[in-house]
C-alpha positions, 0 to 999 in steps of 0.5 A, spaced: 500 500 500 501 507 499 501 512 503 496 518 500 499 525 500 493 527 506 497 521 511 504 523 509 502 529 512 497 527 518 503 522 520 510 526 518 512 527 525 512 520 527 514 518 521 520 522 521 522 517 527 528 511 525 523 506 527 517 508 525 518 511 518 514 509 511 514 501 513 512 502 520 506 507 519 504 503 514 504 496 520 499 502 524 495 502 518 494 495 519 493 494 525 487 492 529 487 493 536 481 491 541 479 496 547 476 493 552 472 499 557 471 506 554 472 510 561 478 512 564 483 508 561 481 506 554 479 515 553 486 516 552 489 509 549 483 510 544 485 518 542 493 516 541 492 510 538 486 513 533 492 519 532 498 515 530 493 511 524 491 505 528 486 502 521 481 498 526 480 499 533 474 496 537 471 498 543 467 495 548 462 497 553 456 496 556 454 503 559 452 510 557 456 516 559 455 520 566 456 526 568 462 524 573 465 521 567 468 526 564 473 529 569 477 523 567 474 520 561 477 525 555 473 521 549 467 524 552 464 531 552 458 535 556 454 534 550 454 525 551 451 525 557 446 519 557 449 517 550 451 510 549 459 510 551 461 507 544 457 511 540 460 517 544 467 514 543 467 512 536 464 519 534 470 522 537 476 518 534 472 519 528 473 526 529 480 526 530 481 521 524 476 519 520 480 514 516 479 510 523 475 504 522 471 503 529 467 497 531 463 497 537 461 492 542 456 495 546 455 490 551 459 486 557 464 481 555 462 474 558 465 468 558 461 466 552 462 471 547 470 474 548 473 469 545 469 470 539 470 478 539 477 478 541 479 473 536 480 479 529 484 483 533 492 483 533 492 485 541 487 486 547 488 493 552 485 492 558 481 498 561 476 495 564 474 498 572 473 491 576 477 485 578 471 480 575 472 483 568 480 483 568 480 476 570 475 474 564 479 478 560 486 476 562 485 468 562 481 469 555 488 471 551 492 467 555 487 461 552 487 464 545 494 466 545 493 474 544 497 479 547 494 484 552 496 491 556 494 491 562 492 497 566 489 499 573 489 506 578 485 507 584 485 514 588 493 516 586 496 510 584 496 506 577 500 500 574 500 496 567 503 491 564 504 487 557 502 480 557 505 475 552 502 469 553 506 463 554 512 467 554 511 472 560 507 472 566 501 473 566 496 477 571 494 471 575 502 471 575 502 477 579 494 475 583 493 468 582 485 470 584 480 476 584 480 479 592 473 477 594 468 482 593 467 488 596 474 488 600 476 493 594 473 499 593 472 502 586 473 508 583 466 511 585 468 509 593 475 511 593 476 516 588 480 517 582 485 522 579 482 524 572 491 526 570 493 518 573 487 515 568 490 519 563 498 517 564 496 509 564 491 510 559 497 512 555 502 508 556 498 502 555 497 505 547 505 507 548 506 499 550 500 497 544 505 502 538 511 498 540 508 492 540 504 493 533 512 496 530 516 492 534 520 496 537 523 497 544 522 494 550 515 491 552 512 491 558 513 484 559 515 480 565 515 487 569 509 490 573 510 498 573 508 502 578 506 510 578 504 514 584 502 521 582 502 524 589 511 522 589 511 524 581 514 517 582 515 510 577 518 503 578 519 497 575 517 490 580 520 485 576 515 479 576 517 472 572 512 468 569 510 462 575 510 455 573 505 454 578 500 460 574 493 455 575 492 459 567 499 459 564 503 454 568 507 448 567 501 444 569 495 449 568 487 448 573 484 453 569 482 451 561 476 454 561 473 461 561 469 461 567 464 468 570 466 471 577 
């Protein structure tokens, strides 16, 4: 494919770069990336991916955009208020790039369906708000062999990492089984700093754009941690666990269950 004379323009600043160049831009074109919640997380991944010419982007989420939403949720505005997310999203991206080829999901991913939804895409990010939807999300890639970003805040704190099946840890390796419910509070009980969303948010799509270029170095097998209040990030390195009851040398979990 050739690029037109519009997107040698729109792209010329990161075409530029060594790694990216005409060959590169055209592997973004290309891609196609599933995005799982289109809140606080998935605001952000969605609107860089979308600006670097990501070709395919599919969002997923059930819910219809709140007022309390959009001190952090920056794919969204005023005037989407009581709107599908989705819908509100895709017209954003559209907006920003309208060569962007958005399909939406508007419902929750289950046991039943994710495997046929994530199935079409080249890697999975993870902006999901609660640990039952994580979990399903993590164990259904790691079954069909899908790389993932993770991401997670709460209050000033946010993390992520890169999942490559089989070959770094995985989330389980990390939190071998959900906290019970209720023992960890939400975003709506705890609170959250809207510019934390938007610092993970876009890591996950610097992790997505690496992954997609083949280039540098992915969060993988390392968990980094952000705390905003201390400007602060670290790196804990976590090793893949051959006791994983999903990705380990003998594995427990071999389906896909709902919690």
């Amino acid at each position: 494919m050739e690029l037109r004379e519009d997107q040698l323009e729109r792209y010329s600043r990161q075409m530029f770069l060594p790694n990216i160049g005409g060959e590169g831009q055209k592997k973004i074109l290309n891609a196609k990336v599933l995005i799982i919640g289109a809140g606080g997380l998935g605001s952000p991944c969605a609107l860089y991916l979308a600006s670097a010419g990501v070709g395919g982007i599919g969002l997923v989420d059930s819910d219809v955009v709140e007022l309390s939403n959009l001190q952090r949720q920056i794919v969204h505005s005023t005037e989407a208020v009581g709107k599908s997310k989705v819908e509100s999203a895709k017209k954003t991206i559209n907006g920003i790039n309208p060569d962007v080829e958005v399909v939406l999901y508007n419902f929750r991913v289950t046991s039943q369906n994710i495997l046929n939804v994530i199935k079409n895409y080249d890697i999975v990010v993870d902006g999901s708000d609660n640990f039952p939807t994580k979990y399903l999300v993590n164990d259904a890639c790691v079954l069909a062999n899908k790389p993932l970003s993770h991401g997670g805040m709460s209050k000033f704190d946010g993390q992520l990492t890169t999942i490559l099946p089989r070959q770094s840890a995985c989330y389980r390796c990390f939190f071998p089984e959900p906290p019970p419910p209720g023992l960890v509070p939400d975003s709506q009980e705890a609170g959250i700093l809207g510019a934390v969303a938007g610092v993970i948010g876009t890591l996950q799509a610097n992790e997505v754009l690496k992954f997609i270029l083949g280039v540098g170095n992915l969060l993988a097998g390392k968990l980094l941690v952000f705390n905003s209040l201390d400007a602060n990030f670290r790196q804990v390195k976590v090793p893949k666990d051959p006791n994983c009851p999903l990705c380990g040398d003998n594995p427990s979990i071999t389906e896909l269950i709902d919690y």
